[in-house]
N, C-alpha and C positions, 0 to 999 in steps of 0.2 A: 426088665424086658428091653432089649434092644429096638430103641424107637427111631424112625427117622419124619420130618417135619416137610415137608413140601409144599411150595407155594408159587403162585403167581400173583403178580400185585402191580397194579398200574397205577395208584395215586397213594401206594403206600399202609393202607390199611390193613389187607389183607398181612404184608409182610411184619407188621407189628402183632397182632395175632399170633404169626406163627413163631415169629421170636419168644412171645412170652409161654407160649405151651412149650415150645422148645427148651426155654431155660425152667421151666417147673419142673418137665417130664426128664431133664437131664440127657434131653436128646439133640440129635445133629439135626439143623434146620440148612435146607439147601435148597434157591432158586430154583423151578422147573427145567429152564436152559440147560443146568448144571445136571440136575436128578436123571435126564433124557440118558446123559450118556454114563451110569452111575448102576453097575451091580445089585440091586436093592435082597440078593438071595440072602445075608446073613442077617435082616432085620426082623423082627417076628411082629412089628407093626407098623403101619405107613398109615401116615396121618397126610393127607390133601385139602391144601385151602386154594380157595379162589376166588373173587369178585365177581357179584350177581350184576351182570347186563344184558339189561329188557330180560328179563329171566333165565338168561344162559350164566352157566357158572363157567368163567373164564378156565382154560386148559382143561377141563375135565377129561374134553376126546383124549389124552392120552394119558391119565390116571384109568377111564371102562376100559379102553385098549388094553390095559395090560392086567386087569383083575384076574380074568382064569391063568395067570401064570402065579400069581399070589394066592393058589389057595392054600387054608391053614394057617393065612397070618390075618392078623387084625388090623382091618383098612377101618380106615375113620375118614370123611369128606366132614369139610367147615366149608362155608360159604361166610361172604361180609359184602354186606349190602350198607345202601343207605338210609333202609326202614328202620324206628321204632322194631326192638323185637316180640313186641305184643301184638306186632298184626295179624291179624287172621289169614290176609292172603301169603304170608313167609312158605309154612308147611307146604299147601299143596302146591306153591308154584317152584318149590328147591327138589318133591317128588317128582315134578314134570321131568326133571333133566335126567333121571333111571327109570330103567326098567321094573318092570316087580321082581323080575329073578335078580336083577341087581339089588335092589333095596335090600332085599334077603342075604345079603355077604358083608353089607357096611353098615356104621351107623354115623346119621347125619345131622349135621348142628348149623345152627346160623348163629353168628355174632356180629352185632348193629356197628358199625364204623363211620360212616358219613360221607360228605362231601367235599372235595379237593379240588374248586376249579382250576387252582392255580397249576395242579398238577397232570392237569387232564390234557388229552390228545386236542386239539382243535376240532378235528370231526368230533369229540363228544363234546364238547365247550356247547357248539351250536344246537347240537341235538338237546342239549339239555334246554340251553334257551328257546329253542323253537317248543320241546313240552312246556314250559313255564308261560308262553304265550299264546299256545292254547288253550292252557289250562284259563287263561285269565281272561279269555275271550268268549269261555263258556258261557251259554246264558244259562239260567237258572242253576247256578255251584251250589254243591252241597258244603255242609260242614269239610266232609271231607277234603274237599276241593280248595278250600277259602285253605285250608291247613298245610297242604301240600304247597300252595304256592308258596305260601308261609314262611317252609320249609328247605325248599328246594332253590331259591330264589340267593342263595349265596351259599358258601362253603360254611360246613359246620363237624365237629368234632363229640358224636356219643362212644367212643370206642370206650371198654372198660375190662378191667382183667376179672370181672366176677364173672364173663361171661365165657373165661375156658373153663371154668371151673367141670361143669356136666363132661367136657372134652376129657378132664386130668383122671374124674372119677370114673371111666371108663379104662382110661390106660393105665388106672393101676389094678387093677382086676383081673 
């Protein structure tokens, strides 16, 4: 099946993701920048990754934009956040970003990546420090909270390739 990989990545995460399904799936992985001005008619599947911030998956608007033009091929969306992938809130807050008649054309994955200050914009540098100090300003923290700071409090690396696996077993089908 003619695959093509697409992604957008701001600290790098995401484009490791798409590289590694790209080289399992023996498919072409290409920048969003690039895919915008790129024929996509001869692929029979389009694979879209993006970086989950504050719960928006980065580029998406122009992955829905062009879905009714792709019917009959197999879209797949990956998102890569910096959660654990066993939290509860992942599913319904990566459904927030479709519709239901959307959800019904694609199927959609998260793969856990982390944190990259070093590689972050300065406006998210802050944004992230100013959640980290409020989080630690909270009075009464829960478990969860004490762990997030934890967490969140420096750059860290869970990315792993078991987690295209559900992505590969789909595109070979």
């Amino acid at each position: 099946m003619k695959t093509i990989v697409i992604y957008r990545s701001k600290t790098g995460f995401t484009k490791r993701y798409a590289r590694w399904i790209a080289e399992a799936a023996g498919a072409e992985c290409v920048e969003l920048s690039k895919a915008r001005k790129k024929n996509l008619d001869a692929y029979e599947a389009i694979v879209f990754g993006g970086g989950a911030y504050a719960g928006r998956i980065s580029g998406l608007s122009w992955f829905k934009g062009n879905m009714d033009k792709w019917n009959g091929k197999q879209l797949i969306v990956f998102c890569v956040g910096a959660n654990p992938a066993d939290r509860p809130e992942i599913e319904p807050a990566l459904k927030s970003n479709f519709q239901e008649t959307e959800l019904q054309k694609i199927q959609l994955f998260y793969c856990p990546g982390g944190l990259n200050y070093e590689k972050m914009s300065v406006l998210s540098r802050l944004m992230m420090k100013f959640f980290v100090k409020t989080l630690q300003a909270k009075k009464n923290k829960t478990r969860d909270d004490e762990e997030m700071i934890q967490i969140i409090s420096s750059s860290y690396d869970i990315s792993d390739k078991k987690y295209i696996k559900p992505i590969l077993s789909v595109l070979s089908k």
